[in-house]
N, C-alpha and C positions, 0 to 999 in steps of 0.2 A: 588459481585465478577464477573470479568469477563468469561463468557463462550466460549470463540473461542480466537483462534491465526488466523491471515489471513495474509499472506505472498503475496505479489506482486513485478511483476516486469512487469513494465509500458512499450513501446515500440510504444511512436508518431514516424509514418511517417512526417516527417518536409515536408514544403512546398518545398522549393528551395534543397531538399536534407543536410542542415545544419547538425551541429553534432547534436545529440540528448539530448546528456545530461543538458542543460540549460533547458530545456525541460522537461527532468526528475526532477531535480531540484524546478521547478514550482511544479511538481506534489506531492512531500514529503512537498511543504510547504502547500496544504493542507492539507494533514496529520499533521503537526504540529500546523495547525490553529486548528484541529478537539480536540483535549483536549485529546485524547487516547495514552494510552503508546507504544511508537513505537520502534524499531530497526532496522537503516539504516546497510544493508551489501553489499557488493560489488557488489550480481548482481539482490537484493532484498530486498523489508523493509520490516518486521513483522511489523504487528499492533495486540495490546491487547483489546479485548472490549467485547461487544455482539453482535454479528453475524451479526442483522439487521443493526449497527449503524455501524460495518465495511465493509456490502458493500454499506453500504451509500454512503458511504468516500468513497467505488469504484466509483462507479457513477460520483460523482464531481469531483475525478483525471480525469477521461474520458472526462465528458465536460469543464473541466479546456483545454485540448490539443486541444480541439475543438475551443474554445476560441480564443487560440492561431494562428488558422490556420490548426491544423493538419488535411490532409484531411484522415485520419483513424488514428486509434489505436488498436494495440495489448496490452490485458490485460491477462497474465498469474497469476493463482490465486490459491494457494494455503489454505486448511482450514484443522485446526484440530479442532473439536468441540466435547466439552466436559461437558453437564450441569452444572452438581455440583462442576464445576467449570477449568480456563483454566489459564497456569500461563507461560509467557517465562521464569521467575525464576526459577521457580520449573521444570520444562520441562529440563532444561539444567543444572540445580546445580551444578552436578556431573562430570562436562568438566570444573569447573570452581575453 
């Protein structure tokens, strides 16, 4: 069972001032390569996993922009970690 939720919203400086979002775009599709259960929301995607291996997948969104060109990036990150276990299921049931 997964122990951590980790909530991001990515934010590459583009080289030429471009919009960002194809940009961001790239970046969820690492998260979708990564195998972890995710939730894209308007201004942030949840990710389900274990802690080390969701900020893996930080990491690689970062040098994914870098990749790119970005010459920085802001990484806002949010975590709720929980051993015995962490669920966006069970977290929100009750709104749903």
């Amino acid at each position: 069972m997964a122990n951590a939720l980790v909530s991001i919203q990515i934010i590459p400086k583009t080289k030429n001032g471009e919009d960002s979002i194809p940009y961001v775009d790239k970046a969820i599709e690492v998260i979708e390569k990564s195998g972890v259960k995710y939730q894209v929301n308007p201004l942030e995607t949840t990710m389900e996993g274990e802690l080390t291996e969701l900020f893996t997948i930080i990491e690689q969104m970062n040098e994914k922009m870098a990749s790119l060109g970005c010459p920085s990036i802001i990484s806002q990150v949010k975590v709720y970690y929980k051993p015995e276990g962490a669920s966006m299921d069970v977290l929100t049931e009750k709104y749903r």
